[in-house]
Structures are given as structure tokens and as C-alpha cells.
N, C-alpha and C positions, 0 to 999 in steps of 0.2 A: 047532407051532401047532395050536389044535383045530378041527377042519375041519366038524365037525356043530353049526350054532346055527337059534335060529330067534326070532323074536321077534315080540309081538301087542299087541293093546289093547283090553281089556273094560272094560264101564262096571258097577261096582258100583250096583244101586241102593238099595239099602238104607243103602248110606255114603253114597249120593251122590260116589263118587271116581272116576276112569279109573286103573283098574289096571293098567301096565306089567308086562311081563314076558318078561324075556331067558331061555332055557334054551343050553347048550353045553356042550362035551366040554372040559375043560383038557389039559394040555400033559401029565400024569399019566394021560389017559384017565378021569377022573372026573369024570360027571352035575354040573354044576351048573345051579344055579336064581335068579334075581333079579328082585326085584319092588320096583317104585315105585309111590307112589299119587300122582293128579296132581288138581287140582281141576278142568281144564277139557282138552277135547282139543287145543288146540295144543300146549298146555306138555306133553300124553303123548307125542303126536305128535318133538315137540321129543326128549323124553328118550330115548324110543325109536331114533330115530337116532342119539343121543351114544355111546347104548351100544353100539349096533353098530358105530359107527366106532372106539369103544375097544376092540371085539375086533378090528377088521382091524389097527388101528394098532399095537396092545402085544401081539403074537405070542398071538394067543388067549386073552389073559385081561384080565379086568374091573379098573380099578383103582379102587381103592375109595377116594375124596380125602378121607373122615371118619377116615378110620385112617394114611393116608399120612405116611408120616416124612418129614422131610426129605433125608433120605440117598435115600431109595426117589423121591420126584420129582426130585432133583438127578443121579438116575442117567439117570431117562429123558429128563429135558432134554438132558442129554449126550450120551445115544446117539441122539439124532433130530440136537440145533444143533451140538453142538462137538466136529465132526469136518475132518479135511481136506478142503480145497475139490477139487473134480472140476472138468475144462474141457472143454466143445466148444470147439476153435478157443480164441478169447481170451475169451469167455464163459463166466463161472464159471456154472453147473447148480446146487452144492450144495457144502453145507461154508463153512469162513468162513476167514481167512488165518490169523487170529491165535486159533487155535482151544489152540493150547499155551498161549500166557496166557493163555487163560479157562480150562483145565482146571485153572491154577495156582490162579487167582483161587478157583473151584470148590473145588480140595480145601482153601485155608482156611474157606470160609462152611461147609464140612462137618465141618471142625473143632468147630465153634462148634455150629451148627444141628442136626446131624446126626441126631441121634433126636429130635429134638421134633417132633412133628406138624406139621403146616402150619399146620392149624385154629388153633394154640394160637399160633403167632408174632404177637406183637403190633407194632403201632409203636415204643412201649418197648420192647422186646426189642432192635429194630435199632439203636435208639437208645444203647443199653446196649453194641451188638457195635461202634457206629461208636466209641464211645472208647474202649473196651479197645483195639483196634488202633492208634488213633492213642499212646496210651499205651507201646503195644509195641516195644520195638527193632528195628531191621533186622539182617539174617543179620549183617551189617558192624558192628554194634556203633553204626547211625548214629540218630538222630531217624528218624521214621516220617511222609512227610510226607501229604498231604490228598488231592496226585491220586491215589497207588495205591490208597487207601480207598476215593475215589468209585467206582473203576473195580470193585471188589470191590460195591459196595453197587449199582451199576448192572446186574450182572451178575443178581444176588439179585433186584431189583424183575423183570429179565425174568423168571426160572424162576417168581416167583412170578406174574407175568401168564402166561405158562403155562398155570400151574394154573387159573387163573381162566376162560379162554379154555376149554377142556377141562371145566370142569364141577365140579371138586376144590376149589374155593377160589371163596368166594363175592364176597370182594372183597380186594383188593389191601394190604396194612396199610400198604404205603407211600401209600396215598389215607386214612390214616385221624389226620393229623397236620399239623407242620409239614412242609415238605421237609426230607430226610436229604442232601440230595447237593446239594453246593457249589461249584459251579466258582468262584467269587468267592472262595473264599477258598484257592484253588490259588496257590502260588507260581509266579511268571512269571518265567523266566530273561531276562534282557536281556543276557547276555553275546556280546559279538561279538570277534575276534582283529583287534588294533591291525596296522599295517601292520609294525613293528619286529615284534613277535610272528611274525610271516607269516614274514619275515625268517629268524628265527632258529630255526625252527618245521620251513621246507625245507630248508634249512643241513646240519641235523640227520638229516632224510632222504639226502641226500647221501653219509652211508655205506652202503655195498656192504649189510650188516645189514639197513636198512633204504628200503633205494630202493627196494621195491614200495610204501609208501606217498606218496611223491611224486604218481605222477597222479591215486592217489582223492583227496587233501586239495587237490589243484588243481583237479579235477573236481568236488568238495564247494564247495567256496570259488566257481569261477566259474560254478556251473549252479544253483546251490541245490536238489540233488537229494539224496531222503532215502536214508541209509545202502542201506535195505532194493532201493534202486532202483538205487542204484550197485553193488551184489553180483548183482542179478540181469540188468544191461548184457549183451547179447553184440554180435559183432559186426556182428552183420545190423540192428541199430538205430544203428549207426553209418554217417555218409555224411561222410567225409574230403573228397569232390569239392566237397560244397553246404558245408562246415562244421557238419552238421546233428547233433543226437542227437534218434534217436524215444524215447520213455519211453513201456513198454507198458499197458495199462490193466492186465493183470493181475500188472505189479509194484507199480500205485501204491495208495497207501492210498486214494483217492479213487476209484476206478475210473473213473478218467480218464483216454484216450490225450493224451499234449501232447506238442510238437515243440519241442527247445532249441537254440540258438546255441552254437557255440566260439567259446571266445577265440583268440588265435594261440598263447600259451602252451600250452592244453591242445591247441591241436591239434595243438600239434608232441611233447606228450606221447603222443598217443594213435597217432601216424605211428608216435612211436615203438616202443612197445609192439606195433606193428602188421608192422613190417618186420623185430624180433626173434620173433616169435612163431609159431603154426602157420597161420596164414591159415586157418583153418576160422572161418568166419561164424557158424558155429554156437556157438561157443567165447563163454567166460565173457570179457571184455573184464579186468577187470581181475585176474579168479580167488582174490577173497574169500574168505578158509578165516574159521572163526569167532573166530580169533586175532587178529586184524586191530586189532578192538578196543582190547586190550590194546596191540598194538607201536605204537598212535596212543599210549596213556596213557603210554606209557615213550618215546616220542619227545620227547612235551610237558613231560614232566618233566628231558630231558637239555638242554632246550631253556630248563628255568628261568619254564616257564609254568607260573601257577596256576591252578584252576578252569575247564578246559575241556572241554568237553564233545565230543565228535565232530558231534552236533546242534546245535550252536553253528557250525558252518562255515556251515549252511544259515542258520542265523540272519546270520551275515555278510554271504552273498551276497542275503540279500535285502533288509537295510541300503544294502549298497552299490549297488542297481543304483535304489534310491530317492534316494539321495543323489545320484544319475550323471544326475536327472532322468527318469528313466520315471515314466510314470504310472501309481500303483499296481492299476487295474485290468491293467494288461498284465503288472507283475510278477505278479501274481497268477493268470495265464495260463501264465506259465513256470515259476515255481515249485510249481505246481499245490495252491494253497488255493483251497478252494471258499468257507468264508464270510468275510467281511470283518471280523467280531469274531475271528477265530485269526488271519487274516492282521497285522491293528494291533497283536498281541503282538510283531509280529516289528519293527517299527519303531523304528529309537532317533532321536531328534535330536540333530543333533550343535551345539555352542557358539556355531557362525555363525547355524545358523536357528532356533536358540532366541534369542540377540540381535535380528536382526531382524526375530521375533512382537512383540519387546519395545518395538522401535523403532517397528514400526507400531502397535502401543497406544495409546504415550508421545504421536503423532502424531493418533490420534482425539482421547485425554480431552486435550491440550491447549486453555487457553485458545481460545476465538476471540476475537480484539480487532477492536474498531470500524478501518476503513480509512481511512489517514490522509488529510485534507482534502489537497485539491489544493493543489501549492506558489502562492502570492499573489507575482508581482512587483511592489514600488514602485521607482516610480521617484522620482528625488531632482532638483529643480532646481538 
């Protein structure tokens, strides 16, 4: 980094301008010089601090947001946001979780974008990158659906808020149109596993092969905790004595610590795993390798299920503990969804209480009819 800078603000009067002016040393040991003209002193004032902060920030050198390529700001967004996260205690500091999918997300928008300037990316442009993608196959040969796009085009609006934030980019192109990013038209799985499924689903686990997946798909099914939470379980969030599981804030995708119930099932799963195992608290509860995946896909398939998903358990158990009468604000507490629009995707009704909306309908728009006159006795001599 270059260690000699210094920076001023003189008033031209003859232009009538405030003249900015950065000088420093670059990373090469060569004198450079930069100069802005501003119309009034705050806006110099303004500039002159942006620029200094962009030499403390970018290792001693000026980034110049009118020549900037896409590749050269998509580097530095990168090496500043999408890195791994650091913790004091259970408090992330810095970095993000899911900093691997975004650098994935990353190197296709840099596929596309890569050398084009920023300046030059228009609304049409993204517009043009959102259906070539949706257009494009998957690794698998399959349809390319809408939420990995969004998640790719949300990625793209930050880096390019970024730039904008920073001085580089004067307005965002995603403010210069319709909206590019649709969650409405994201397909919404409503798939949940029938009780026969279940059935036939453990049955299957039951061989020696594959009885490590027994307690996660029983632990999936009755806690509705996500994949990512049940690999990262140890045993010091377990309390066998209370029935309890802690779920830590920094396994959950919400950054939210919540405390869950056993069933007696999974408790007698989790004893058991507990009294075969090293008794180190410290230890991975169910010891998740990234395989896991797969020996669920080929479980489900020896089992004669189509279509299931491993995030389709959580989708189950939080069907079922709505059906069992909770109220969904308390599901919603265990399962740990924070807004109530993603929580209602996970809702199915089932044929009893879609009949009985129907029955109560049928019962408002019903006729009212007049009440019948009071019965008249005669009597006959």
C-alpha cells in the first residue's frame, strides 16, 4: 500500500470551481496526482474524503468508477463481502455463511458482464442476461428455474449498489426500469411425505448400509430443522434430561437462537446414538459428511418415492404440527421462519379442512328464510 498521500481544496476563481486534489505514492512507488472540479465546497469537501477513503480502503490506490470493468468491481466486492464469516463467541463480526454460493452466483454474472464497464450496464442489458439464463440448461440437462436467476440478479443489484454507495456509479440500472427480480413467479414446492411414504421411506433405512440416516430423517420430519442445522447439531445443544434441542444462532439461516422439543421417537433415537457414540459434547451429533445427501436420494428411490426432496421433511413437519393444531405463530417460533409470507408456503390443507371452509361458506351464502309462525291450536266441538 502507498504510505505518502495528501490531499487539499483550492477555489479556482477564474472558473469559478473548487479544485480537488489527491497526490500519493502507488503500490509501484510512482508519484500520482488526481484532481476534481466541484461547483461548491461541500460537494469538494464530500469528494475529497471519498478519495481518501478509497486509498485507505483499496490498498493504496484510486479506483477510477468511469473506466471500471465489471470484472475489476466484482473483484472488489468480493474481497471486501464474499468472504467467510469470522465469530466472537456466537456473533458473526464479518463475512457471510453462504459466501460459496455467492462466489458461484459471482463467477457466472462475470461470465456475462465481465469486461463491460459499469458505466455502460444498462437495465436492458440485465434484462437481456435474465433470459439468456432462464433460457440455459442446468449442469443436469434439466429446465433452469426462476429462483436461482433471482438469486444471481440480486447478487448483481448489490455489487452494483456498491458501486454507487462508493462514488463509481451514479445510479443503480436496476432503478432505471421495470423490476428484474420476481419472487411471484418462483415455483413453490408444496411437496410433504404421506405417512405410507414415511413408512416405507425408514423401512429402508433399516439396513446396516444405511441406518446413519434413520435419526437425521426422524430429526428432519419431527423438529423441522433445516439440513444445514441438523449437520451442524453437537452434542452440548442436546438435553436428553429436559427433552430439549438448543439450535445455535450461528447454524441458523435467520440468526436466530430457538429451543426445540423431542418426540419420544427421536428421543430414543438420539439416546441412542448417544450411548453408542464418544460422549464428547463437543462432537457432531449426527456426523454429516456431504454424502448424506445422496444416501437420502438413493434411500427414497429404494423406497419407490418420487419427487423428494431432503427440504421437503422440514416442509412436512411443519404441515404437520399445523394440522396437530399449533398455532402458527408458535410453529413459527420452532421452526424458526421469521416472516409469515415464507412461513404460508409451507402450509398445505388437507381435504377435512378444505371441506369444512366449504361447509362454512355453504352456511353464510345460504338462504335466510322468514321463521315459521307459531303453531295455532283449534280446537273442535
Amino acid at each position: 500500500m502507498g504510505k505518502e498521500r495528501s490531499g487539499s481544496i483550492k477555489f479556482d476563481e477564474a472558473r469559478g470551481v473548487f479544485i480537488v486534489r489527491v497526490t500519493y505514492t502507488n503500490e509501484q512507488g510512482k508519484r500520482k496526482d488526481i484532481r476534481r472540479n466541484l461547483e461548491n465546497k461541500t460537494e469538494a469537501n464530500r469528494e475529497l474524503k471519498r478519495l481518501l477513503r478509497n486509498l485507505d480502503d483499496h490498498g493504496g490506490r484510486i479506483v477510477d468508477g468511469a473506466r471500471m470493468t465489471f470484472d475489476e468491481l466484482a473483484s472488489l466486492y468480493a474481497e471486501k463481502k464474499l468472504v467467510a464469516p469470522t465469530y466472537k463467541g456466537e456473533t458473526r463480526i464479518a463475512g457471510m455463511r453462504s459466501w460459496r454460493n455467492q462466489r458461484g452466483f459471482l463467477k457466472n454474472l462475470q461470465s456475462y458482464f465481465g469486461r463491460q464497464r459499469i458505466q455502460s450496464i444498462t437495465h436492458a442489458d440485465i434484462e437481456t442476461y435474465r433470459a439468456a439464463r432462464l433460457q440455459e440448461k442446468t449442469a443436469h440437462g434439466k429446465e433452469r428455474g426462476i429462483t436461482g436467476v433471482n438469486r444471481e440478479l440480486a447478487l448483481l443489484r448489490a455489487i452494483l449498489n456498491h458501486a454507487r454507495r462508493n462514488g463509481w456509479l451514479v445510479r443503480n440500472p436496476f432503478e432505471q426500469g421495470d423490476s428484474l427480480i420476481s419472487h411471484a413467479d418462483e415455483n413453490r414446492r408444496d411437496r410433504i411425505l404421506t405417512p405410507d411414504e414415511e413408512i416405507r421411506l425408514l423401512s429402508v433405512c433399516d439396513d446396516f448400509r444405511r441406518r446413519h440416516l434413520r435419526p437425521i430423517i426422524i430429526a428432519a420430519i419431527d423438529t423441522g430443522m433445516r439440513f444445514g442445522e441438523l449437520k451442524s447439531l453437537r452434542w452440548s445443544d442436546v438435553d436428553l434430561g429436559e427433552n430439549l434441542i438448543r439450535v445455535r444462532k450461528t447454524t441458523t439461516k435467520t440468526w436466530e437462537a430457538r429451543t426445540i422439543g423431542m418426540t419420544a421417537r427421536l428421543r430414543e433415537e438420539l439416546q441412542h446414538l448417544w450411548d453408542i457414540g464418544t460422549s464428547d459434547v463437543s462432537e457432531s451429533v449426527f456426523g454429516i459428511k456431504n454424502h448424506v445427501k445422496t444416501s437420502f436420494t438413493t434411500a427414497r428411490n429404494l423406497a419407490g418415492i418420487e419427487d423428494l426432496h431432503f427440504h421437503d421433511l422440514r416442509h412436512t413437519a411443519t404441515t404437520r404440527m399445523i394440522q396437530a393444531g399449533m398455532p402458527p405463530m408458535e410453529v413459527m417460533k420452532i421452526t424458526g421462519h421469521k416472516q409469515m409470507s415464507t412461513f404460508l408456503r409451507y402450509l398445505n390443507t388437507d381435504h377435512q379442512t378444505a371441506r369444512r371452509a366449504a361447509e362454512a361458506l355453504d352456511t353464510l351464502y345460504a338462504p335466510k328464510l322468514p321463521p315459521e309462525p307459531p303453531a295455532v291450536t283449534v280446537y273442535v266441538n
